[in-house]
C-alpha positions in Angstrom: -50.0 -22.6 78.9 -50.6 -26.2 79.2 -53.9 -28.5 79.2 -53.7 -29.9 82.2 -55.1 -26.8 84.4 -58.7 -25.7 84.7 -58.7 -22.5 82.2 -59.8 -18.9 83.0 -62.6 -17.0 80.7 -61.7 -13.6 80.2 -65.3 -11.3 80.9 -66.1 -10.2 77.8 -67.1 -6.7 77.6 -69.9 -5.2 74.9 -73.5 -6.6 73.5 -73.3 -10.5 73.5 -73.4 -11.2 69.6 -76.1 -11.9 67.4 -74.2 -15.4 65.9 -71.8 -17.8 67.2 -68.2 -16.6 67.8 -65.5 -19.6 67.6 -62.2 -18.4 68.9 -58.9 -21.0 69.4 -56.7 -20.6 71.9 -54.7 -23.3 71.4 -54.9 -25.2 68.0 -54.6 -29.0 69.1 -52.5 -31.5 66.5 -54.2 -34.8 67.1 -57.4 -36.0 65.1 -60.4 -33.6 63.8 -63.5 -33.8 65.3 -66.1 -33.8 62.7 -69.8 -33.5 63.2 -71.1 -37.5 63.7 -68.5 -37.9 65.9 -68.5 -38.5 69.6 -66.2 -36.2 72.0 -64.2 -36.3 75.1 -63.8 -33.0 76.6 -63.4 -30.6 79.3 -65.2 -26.9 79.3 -66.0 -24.5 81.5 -69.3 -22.4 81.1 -70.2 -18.9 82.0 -73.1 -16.5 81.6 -71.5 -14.1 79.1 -73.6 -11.3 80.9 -72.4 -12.1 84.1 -69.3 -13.9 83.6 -70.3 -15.9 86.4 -69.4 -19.5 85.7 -72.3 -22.5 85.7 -70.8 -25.3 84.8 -67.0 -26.9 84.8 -66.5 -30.3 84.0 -63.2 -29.5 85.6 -64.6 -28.8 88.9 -66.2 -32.8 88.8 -62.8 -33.8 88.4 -63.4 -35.9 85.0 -64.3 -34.8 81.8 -67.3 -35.5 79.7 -67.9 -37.9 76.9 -70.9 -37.4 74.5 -71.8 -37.7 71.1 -72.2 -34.3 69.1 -75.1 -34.9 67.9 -76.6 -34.7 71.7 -75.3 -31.2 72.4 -76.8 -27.7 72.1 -76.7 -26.6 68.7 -73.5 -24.1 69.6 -71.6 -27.4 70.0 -72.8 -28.9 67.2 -71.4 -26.1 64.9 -68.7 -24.9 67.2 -66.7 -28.1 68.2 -66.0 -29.2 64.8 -62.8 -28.9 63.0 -61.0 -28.5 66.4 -58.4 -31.3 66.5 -57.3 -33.5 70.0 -55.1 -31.6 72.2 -56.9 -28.0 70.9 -58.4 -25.3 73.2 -61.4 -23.3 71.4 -63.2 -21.0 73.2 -66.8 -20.7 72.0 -69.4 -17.4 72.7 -72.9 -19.1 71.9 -76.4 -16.7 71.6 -79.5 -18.0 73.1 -80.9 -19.4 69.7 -78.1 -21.9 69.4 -77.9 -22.7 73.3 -81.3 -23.2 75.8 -83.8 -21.0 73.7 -85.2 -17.7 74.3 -86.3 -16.5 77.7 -88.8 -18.4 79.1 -88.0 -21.7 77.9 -88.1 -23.3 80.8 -83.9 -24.4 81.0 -82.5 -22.0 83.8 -80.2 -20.5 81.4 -83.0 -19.6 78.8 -82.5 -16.8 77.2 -78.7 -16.6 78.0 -75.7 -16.1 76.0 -73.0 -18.8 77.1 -69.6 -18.8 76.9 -67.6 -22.0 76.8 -64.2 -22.7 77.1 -63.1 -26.4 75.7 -60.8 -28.9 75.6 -61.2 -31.7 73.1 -59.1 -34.7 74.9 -60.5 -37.3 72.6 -62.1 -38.1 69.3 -64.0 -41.6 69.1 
């Protein structure tokens, strides 16, 4: 498998899990990411009780630059200690994403699923 293609996420069958799950699929060999850093990735994001997907930077054509510090708290914990060139696929409950039901964030309440790319550390 190679980086360069938009990945699939597998439906994931079962009870969406009570903590963050951190999965590689591909262990990258460049540079750590570590939490104060800033990150260049790609991802894909579905609605682990759907599987539908609701976000791909993939699909803008460009990927996404942003420090870590600005994410949901499931990136925050989950994108650290990947290294450049990685792909780690991350299964993120409610608490750590958009908040309970209700919140107010259309996917509120939802357990995500994100599949990413870490292209750059800076």
């Amino acid at each position: 498998m190679h980086m360069s293609e938009k990945p699939e996420i597998d439906f994931i069958d079962g009870p969406p899990p009570q903590d963050l799950e951190i999965t590689d699929i591909v262990v990258g060999d460049g540079q750590e990411a570590t939490a104060g850093d800033t990150v260049e990735v790609h991802y894909v994001g579905v609605d682990f009780a759907t599987g539908e997907q609701f976000d791909a930077s993939w699909d803008r054509g460009e990927t996404i630059v942003f420090p870590l510090s600005g994410l949901i708290a499931g990136w925050q914990e989950g994108i650290p200690g990947m290294r450049v060139g990685g792909r780690r696929q991350l299964v993120i409950p409610p608490e750590l994403a958009y908040g309970p039901a209700g919140g107010g964030h259309r996917l509120s309440g939802c357990t995500l699923v994100f599949m990413i790319d870490l292209v750059d550390v800076r």
